[in-house]
Kinemage of the C-alpha trace (Angstrom):
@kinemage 1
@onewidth
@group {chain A} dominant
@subgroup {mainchain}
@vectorlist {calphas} color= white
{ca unk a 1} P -6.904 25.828 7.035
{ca unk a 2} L -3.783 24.260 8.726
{ca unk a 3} L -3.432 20.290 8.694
{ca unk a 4} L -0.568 18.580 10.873
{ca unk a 5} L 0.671 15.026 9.693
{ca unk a 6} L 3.025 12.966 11.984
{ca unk a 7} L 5.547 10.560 10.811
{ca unk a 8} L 4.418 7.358 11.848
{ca unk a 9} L 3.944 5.429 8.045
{ca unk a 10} L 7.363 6.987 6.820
{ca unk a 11} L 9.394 5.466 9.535
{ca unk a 12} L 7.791 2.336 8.552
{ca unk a 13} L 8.089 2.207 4.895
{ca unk a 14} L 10.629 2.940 2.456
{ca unk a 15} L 7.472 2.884 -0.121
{ca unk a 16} L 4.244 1.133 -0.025
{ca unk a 17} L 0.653 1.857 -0.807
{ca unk a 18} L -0.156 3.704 2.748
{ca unk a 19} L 3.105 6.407 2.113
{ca unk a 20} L 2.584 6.909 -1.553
{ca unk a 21} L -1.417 7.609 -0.637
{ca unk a 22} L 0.234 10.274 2.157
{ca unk a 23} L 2.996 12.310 0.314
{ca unk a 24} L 0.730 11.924 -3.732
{ca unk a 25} L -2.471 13.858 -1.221
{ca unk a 26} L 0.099 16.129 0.659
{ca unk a 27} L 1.503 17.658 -2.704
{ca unk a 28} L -1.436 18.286 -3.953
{ca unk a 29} L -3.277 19.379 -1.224
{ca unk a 30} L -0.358 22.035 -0.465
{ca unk a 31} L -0.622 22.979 -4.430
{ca unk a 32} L -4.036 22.855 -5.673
{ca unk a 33} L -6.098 23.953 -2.461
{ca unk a 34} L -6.330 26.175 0.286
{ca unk a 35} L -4.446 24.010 2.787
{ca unk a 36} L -1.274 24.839 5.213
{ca unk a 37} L 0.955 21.436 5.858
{ca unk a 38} L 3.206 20.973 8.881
{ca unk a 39} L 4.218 17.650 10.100
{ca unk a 40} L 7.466 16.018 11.530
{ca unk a 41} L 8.590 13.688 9.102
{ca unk a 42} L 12.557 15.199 10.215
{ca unk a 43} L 13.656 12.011 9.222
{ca unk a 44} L 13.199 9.122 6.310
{ca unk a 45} L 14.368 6.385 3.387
{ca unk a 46} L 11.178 6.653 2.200
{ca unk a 47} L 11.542 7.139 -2.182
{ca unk a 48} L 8.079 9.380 -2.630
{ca unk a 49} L 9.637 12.209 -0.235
{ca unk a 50} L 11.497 13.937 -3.349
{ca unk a 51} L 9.839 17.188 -2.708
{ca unk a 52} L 12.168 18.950 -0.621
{ca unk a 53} L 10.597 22.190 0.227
{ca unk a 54} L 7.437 20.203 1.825
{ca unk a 55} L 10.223 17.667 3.347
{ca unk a 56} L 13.328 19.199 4.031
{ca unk a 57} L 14.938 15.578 5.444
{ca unk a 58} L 17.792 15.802 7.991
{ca unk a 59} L 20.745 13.111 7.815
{ca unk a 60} L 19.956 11.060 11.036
{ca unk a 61} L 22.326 9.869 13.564
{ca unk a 62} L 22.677 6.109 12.328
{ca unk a 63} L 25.011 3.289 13.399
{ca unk a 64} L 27.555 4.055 10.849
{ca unk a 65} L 28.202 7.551 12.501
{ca unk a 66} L 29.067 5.802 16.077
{ca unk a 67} L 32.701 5.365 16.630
{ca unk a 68} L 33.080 3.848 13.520
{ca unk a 69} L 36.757 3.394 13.677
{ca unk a 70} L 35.756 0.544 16.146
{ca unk a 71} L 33.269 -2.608 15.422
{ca unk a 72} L 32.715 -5.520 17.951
{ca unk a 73} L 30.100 -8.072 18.324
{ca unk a 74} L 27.358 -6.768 19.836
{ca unk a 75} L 27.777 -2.742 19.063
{ca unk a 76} L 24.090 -2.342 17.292
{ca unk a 77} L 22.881 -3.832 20.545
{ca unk a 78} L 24.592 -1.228 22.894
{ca unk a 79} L 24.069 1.434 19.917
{ca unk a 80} L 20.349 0.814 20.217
{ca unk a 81} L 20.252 1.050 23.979
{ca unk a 82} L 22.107 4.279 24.260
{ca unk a 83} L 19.707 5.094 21.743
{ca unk a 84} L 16.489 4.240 23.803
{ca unk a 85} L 18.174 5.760 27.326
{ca unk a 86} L 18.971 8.756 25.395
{ca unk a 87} L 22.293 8.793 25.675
{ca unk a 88} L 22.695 8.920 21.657
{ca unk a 89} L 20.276 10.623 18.998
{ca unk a 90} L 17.236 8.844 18.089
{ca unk a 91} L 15.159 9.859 15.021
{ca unk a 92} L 12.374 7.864 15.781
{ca unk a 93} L 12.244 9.689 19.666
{ca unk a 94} L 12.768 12.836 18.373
{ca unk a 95} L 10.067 13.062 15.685
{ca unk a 96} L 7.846 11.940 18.750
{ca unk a 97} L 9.101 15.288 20.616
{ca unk a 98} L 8.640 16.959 17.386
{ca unk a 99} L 4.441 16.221 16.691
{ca unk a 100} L 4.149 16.335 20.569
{ca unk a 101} L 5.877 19.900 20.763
{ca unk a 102} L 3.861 20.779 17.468
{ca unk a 103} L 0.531 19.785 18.895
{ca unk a 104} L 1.260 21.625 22.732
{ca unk a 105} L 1.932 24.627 20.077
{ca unk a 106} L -1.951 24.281 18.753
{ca unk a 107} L -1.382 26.638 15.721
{ca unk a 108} L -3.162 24.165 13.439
{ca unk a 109} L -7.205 23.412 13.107
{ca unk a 110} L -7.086 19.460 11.688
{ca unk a 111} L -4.719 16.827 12.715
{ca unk a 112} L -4.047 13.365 10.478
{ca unk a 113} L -1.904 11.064 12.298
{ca unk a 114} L -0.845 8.448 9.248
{ca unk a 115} L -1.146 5.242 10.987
{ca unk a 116} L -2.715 3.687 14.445
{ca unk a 117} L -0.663 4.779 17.156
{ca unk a 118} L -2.532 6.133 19.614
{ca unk a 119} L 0.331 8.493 20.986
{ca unk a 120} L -0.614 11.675 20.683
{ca unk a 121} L -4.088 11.784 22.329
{ca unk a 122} L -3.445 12.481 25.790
{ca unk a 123} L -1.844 15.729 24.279
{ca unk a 124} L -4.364 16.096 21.850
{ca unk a 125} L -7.185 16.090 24.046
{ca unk a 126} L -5.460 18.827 26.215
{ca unk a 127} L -5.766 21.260 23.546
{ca unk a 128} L -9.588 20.242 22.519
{ca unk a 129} L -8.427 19.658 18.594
{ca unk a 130} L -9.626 16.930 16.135
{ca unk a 131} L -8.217 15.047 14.443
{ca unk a 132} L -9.489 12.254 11.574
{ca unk a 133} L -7.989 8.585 10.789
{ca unk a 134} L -7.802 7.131 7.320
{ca unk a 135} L -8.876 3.280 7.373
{ca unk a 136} L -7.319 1.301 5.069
{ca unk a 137} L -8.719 -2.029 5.747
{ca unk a 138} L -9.622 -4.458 8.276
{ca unk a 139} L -7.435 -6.812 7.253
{ca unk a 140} L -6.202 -7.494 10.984
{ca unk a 141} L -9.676 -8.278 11.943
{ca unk a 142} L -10.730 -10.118 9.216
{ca unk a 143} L -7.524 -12.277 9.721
{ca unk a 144} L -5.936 -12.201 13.357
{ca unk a 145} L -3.750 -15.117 12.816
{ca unk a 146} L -2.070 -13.673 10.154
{ca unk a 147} L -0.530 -11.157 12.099
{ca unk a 148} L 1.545 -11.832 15.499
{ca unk a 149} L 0.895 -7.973 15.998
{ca unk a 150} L -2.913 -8.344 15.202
{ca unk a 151} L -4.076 -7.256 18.707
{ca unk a 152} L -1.891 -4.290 18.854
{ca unk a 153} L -2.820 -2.969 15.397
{ca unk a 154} L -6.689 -3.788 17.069
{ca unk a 155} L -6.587 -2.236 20.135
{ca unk a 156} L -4.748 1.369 18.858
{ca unk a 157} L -6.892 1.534 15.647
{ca unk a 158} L -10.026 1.164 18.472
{ca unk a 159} L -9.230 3.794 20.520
{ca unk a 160} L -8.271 6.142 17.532
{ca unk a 161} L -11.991 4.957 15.522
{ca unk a 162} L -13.821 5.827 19.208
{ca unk a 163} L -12.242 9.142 19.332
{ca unk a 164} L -11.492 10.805 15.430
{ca unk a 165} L -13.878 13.528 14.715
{ca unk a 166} L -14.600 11.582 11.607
{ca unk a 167} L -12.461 8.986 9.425
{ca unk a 168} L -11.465 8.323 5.804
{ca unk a 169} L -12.419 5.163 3.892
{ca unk a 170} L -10.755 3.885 0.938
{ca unk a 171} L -13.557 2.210 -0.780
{ca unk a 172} L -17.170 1.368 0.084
{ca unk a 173} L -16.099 -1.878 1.048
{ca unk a 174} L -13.518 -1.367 3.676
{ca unk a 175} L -16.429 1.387 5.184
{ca unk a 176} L -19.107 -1.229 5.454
{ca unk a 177} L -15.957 -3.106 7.562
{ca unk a 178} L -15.854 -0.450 9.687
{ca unk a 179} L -19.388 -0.428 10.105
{ca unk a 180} L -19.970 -3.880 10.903
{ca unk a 181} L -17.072 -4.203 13.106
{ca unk a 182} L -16.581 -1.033 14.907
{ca unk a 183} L -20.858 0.607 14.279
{ca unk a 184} L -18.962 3.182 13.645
{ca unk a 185} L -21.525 6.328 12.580
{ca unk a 186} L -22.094 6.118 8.825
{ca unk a 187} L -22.511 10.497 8.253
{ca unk a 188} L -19.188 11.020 9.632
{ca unk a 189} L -17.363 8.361 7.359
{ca unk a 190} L -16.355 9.638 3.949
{ca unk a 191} L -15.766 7.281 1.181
{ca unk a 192} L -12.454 8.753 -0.798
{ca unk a 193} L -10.554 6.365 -3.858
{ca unk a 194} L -6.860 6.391 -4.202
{ca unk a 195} L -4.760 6.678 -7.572
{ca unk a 196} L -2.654 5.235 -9.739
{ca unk a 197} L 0.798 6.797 -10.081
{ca unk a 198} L 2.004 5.279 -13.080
{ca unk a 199} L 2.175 7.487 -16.458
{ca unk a 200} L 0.081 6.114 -19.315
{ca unk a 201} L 2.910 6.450 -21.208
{ca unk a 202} L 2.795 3.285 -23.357
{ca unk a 203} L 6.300 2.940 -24.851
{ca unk a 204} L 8.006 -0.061 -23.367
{ca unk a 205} L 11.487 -2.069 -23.477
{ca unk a 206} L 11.518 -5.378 -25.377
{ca unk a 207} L 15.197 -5.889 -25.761
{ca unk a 208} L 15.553 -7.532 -22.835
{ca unk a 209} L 15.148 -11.357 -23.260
{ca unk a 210} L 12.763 -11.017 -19.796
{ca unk a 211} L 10.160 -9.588 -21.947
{ca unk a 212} L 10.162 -11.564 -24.851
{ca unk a 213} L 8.997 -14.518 -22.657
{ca unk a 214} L 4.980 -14.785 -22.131
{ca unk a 215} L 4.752 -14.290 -18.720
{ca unk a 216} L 1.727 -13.794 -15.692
{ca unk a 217} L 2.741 -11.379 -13.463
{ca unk a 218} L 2.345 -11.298 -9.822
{ca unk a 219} L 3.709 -8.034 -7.445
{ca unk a 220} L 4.111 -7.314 -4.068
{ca unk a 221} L 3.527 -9.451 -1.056
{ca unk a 222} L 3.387 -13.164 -1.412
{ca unk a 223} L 2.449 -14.210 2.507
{ca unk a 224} L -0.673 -14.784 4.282
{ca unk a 225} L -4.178 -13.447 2.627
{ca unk a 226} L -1.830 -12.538 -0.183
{ca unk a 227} L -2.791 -16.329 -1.341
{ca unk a 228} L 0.004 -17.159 -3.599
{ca unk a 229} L 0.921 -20.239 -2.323
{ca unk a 230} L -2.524 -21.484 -3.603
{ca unk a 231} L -2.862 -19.694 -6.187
{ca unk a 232} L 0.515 -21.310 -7.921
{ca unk a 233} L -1.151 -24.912 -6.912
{ca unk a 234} L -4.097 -24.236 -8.370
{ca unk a 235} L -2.554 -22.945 -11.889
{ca unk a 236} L 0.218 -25.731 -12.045
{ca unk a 237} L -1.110 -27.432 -14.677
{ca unk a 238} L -1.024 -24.333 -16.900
{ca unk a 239} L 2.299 -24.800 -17.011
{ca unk a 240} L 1.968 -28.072 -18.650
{ca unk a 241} L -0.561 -26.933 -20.845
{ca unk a 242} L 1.430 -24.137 -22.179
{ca unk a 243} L 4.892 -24.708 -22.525
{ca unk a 244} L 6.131 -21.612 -22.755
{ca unk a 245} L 4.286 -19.648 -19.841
{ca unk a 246} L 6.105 -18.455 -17.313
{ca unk a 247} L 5.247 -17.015 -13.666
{ca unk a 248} L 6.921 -13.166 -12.583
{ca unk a 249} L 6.778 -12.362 -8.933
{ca unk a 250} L 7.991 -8.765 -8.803
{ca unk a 251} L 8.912 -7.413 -5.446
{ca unk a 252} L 8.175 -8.575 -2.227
{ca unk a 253} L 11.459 -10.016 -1.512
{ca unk a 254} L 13.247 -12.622 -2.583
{ca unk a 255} L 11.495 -16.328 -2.542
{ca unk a 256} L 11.786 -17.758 1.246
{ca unk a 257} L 12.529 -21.346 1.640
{ca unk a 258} L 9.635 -22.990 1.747
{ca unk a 259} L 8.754 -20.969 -2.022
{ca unk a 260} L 11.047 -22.214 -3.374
{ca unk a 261} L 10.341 -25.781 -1.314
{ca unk a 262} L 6.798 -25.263 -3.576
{ca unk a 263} L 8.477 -24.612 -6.515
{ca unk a 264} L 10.138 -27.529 -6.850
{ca unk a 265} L 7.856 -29.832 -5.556
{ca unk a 266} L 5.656 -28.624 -8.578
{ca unk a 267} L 7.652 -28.935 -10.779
{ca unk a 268} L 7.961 -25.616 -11.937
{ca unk a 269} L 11.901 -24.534 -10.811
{ca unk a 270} L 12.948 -21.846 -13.779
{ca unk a 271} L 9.116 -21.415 -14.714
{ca unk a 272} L 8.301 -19.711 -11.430
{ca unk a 273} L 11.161 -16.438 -10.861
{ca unk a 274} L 11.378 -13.243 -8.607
{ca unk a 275} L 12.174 -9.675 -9.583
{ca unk a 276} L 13.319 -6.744 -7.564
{ca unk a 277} L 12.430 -3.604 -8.927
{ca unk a 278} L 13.931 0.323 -8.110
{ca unk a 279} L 11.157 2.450 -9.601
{ca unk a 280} L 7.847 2.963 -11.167
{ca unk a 281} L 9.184 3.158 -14.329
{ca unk a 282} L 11.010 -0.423 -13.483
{ca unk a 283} L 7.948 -1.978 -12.916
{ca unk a 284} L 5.770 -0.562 -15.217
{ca unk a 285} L 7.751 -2.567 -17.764
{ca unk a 286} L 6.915 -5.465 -16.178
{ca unk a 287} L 2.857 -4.718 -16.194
{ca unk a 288} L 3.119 -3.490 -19.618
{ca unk a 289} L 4.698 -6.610 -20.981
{ca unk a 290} L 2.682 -9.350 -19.487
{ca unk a 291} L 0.303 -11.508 -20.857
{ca unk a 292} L -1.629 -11.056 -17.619
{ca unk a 293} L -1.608 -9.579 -14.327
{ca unk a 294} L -3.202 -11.472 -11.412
{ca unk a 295} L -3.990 -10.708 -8.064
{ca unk a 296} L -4.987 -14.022 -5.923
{ca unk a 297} L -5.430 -11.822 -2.483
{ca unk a 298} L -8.197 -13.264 -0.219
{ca unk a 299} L -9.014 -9.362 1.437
{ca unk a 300} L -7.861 -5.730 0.300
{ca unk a 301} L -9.247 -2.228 1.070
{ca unk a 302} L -8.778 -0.583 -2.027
{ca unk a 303} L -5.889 -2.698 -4.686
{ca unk a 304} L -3.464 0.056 -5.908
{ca unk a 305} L -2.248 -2.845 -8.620
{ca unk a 306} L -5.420 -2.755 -10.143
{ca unk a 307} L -5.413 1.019 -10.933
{ca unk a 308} L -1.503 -0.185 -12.198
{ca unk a 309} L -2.028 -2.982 -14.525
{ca unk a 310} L -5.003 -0.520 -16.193
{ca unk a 311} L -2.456 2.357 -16.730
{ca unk a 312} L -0.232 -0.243 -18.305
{ca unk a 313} L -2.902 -1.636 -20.494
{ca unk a 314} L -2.673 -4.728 -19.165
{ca unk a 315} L -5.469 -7.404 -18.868
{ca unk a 316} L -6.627 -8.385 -15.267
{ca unk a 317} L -7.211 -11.829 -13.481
{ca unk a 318} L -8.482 -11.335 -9.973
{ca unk a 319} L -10.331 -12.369 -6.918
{ca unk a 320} L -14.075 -11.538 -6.639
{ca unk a 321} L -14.359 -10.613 -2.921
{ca unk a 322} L -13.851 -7.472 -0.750
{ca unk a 323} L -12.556 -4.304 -2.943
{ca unk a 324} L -12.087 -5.941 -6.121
{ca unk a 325} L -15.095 -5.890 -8.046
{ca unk a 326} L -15.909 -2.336 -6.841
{ca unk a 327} L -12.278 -0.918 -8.034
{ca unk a 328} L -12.402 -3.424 -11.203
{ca unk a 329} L -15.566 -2.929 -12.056
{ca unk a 330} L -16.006 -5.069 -15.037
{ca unk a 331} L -12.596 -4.556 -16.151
{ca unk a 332} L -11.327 -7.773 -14.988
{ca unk a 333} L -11.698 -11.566 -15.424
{ca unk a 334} L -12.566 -12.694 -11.485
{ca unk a 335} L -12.225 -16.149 -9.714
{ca unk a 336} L -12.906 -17.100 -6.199
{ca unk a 337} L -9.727 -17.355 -4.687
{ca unk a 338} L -10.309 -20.355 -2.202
{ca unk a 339} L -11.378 -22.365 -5.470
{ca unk a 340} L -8.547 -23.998 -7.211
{ca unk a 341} L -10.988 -24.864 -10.171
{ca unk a 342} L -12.099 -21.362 -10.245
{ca unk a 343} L -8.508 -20.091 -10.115
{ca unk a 344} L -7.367 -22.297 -12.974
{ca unk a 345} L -10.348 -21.875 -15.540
{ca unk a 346} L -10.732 -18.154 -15.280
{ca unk a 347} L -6.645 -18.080 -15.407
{ca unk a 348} L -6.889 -20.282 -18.762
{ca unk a 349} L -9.759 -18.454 -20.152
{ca unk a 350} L -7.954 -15.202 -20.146
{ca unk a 351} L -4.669 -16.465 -21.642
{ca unk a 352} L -6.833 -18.727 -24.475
{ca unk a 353} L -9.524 -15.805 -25.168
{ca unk a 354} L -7.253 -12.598 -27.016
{ca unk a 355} L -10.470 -11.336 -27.818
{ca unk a 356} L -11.877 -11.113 -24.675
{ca unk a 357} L -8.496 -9.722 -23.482
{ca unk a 358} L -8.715 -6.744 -25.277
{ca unk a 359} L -12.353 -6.140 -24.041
{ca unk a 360} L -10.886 -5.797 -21.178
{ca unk a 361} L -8.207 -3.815 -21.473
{ca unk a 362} L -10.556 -1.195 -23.218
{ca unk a 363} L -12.571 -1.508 -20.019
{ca unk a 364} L -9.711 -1.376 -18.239
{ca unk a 365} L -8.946 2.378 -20.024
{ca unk a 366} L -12.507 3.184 -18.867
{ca unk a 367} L -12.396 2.209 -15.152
{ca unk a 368} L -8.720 3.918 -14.387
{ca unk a 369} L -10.859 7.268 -15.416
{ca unk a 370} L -12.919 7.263 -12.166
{ca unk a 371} L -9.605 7.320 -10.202
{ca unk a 372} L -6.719 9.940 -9.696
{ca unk a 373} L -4.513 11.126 -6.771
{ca unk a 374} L -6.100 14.568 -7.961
{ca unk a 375} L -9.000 13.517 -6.985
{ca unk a 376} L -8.242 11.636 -4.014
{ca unk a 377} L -6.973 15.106 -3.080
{ca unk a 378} L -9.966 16.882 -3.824
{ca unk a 379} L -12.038 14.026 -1.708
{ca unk a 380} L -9.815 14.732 1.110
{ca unk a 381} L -9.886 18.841 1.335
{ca unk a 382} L -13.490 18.419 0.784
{ca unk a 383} L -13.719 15.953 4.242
{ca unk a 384} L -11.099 18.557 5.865
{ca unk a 385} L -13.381 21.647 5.022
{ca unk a 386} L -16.810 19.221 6.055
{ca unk a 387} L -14.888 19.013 9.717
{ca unk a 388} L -13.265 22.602 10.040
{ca unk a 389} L -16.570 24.159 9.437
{ca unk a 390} L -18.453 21.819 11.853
């Protein structure tokens, strides 16, 4: 069996949870089962694409390379447009030629595109082959006004739902989403967990004076249903109550203005600080050396964090809505996170309750076991052979 993969998630992230889910089921499904990969990923920053026989990576033609004995205001501008008219290299374009031309060839029996852009069909449906979507979430129809794109992302994920031969979910909550907002057909969805890419490797660093500090930790996105604008209200007077407690944001950019506006209005400037990270390994440290890790988000499909924290032994405050309880099982200490009450006493029972703490890290240990990339792989080639056989 021959799958083609298109390059649409690793021109859009340098790493994230949609890319790592990609390349961690592409290695494995190349490796461990019966499965051919092409795709055109010709071109990419992305960090997970180490493997370089599955993606030999071309040097693209960037703005550095143009003339660049010769800078005036307004070059990226007329770099860009020579770009779009052709008139200059364009990875982005030519990847496009590249699944296009791959897909006219028709020497494959399953296409995956990797995100929602509905490009391809027209040529697609020429040739009369399927192809399957992976769902992540509904976050964009849950909440529209989050996202200026929202109707976009909405309209291409539509058409792609109304025409893939069947589609991925990445937990049982984000395919009763589907259900209820697209009726899509419940046989031909197939329920398949993600992993955890973080070794269980439990040596950690303490010489640096960032870990000797007891610390929550918070990573990734901050905006939006991310929620951590209300979540850092409703735990402000932990800070009071525990003098030495401390907040870590790690990744998701540095604090915008009106953060650090918050911040200070609460009173909490040099309790509340943001960490960049370059690795697993990087932020692994920071899991394994927290008192806590807690995730405030009002909506996710699956919570790759969760499956993180667990790896790094370390206890779990979290919301008690859409994926969490079904990834978390009863690993975690939840709160309902549009209750600032609930926030703060389920926050404050964790950090004053050691023995409870440790309860759930064993459950923790217990939980990560139902979930690998080995056998998110296996749930995939599984789906794959379900729709190659018919």
């Amino acid at each position: 069996m021959k799958v083609l993969y298109d390059h649409q998630i690793f021109s859009m992230q340098n790493f994230g949870g949609i890319s790592r889910y990609f390349y961690e089921n592409i290695i494995r499904l190349r490796k461990n089962f019966d499965v051919e990969i092409d795709h055109s990923i010709l071109y990419s920053s992305n960090e997970y694409l180490i493997d370089r026989t599955i993606f030999p990576l071309e040097k693209p033609y960037g703005f550095q390379d143009w003339i660049p004995w010769i800078q005036f205001r307004g070059k990226y501008r007329i770099f860009r447009l020579m770009q779009i008219l052709g008139l200059l290299p364009d990875p982005k374009s030519r990847m496009n030629k590249e699944i296009l031309r791959k897909i006219e060839r028709s020497d494959f029996d399953l296409f995956h595109p990797t995100y929602y852009s509905s490009y391809f069909l027209k040529n697609l449906r020429k040739i009369r082959k399927p192809f399957v979507l992976t769902v992540y979430d509904l976050i964009h129809e849950k909440f529209p006004s989050y996202f200026p794109d929202a109707n976009d992302v909405i309209r291409n994920k539509k058409i792609l739902i109304e025409n893939a031969v069947g589609i991925i979910a990445i937990s049982e909550n984000t395919k009763s989403d589907l259900i209820q907002f697209y009726n899509f057909p419940e046989n031909k969805i197939k329920v398949v967990y993600l992993g955890s890419s973080f070794s269980s490797d439990l040596k950690t660093n303490k010489n640096s004076n960032l870990f000797k500090k007891e610390y929550l930790l918070f990573t990734g996105n901050r905006s939006h249903y991310k929620n951590f604008s209300f979540f850092l209200k409703s735990i402000q007077t932990l800070f009071k109550e525990f003098p030495s407690l401390q907040l870590y944001c790690v990744g998701g950019g540095s604090f915008q203005k009106e953060e650090i506006v918050l911040v200070e209005e609460l009173g909490l400037t040099g309790r509340v600080e943001q960490f960049h990270f370059e690795s697993d390994d990087e932020l692994s440290e920071y899991y394994k050396n927290a008192l806590l890790f807690v995730f405030p988000s009002r909506y996710e499909g699956f919570g790759i964090p969760l499956l993180e924290a667990f790896s790094c032994r370390t206890p779990v405050v979290c919301s008690e809505t859409s994926s969490f309880p079904e990834v978390a099982g009863d690993a975690a200490f939840y709160f309902d996170p549009d209750s600032k009450e609930s926030i703060y006493e389920s926050v404050k029972e964790a950090i004053l309750s050691p023995e409870k703490r440790k309860e759930k890290i064993q459950n923790g240990i217990r939980q990560i076991n139902q979930f690998s990339w080995d056998k998110s792989a296996k749930g995939t080639f599984e789906f794959y052979q379900s729709i190659h056989k018919g």
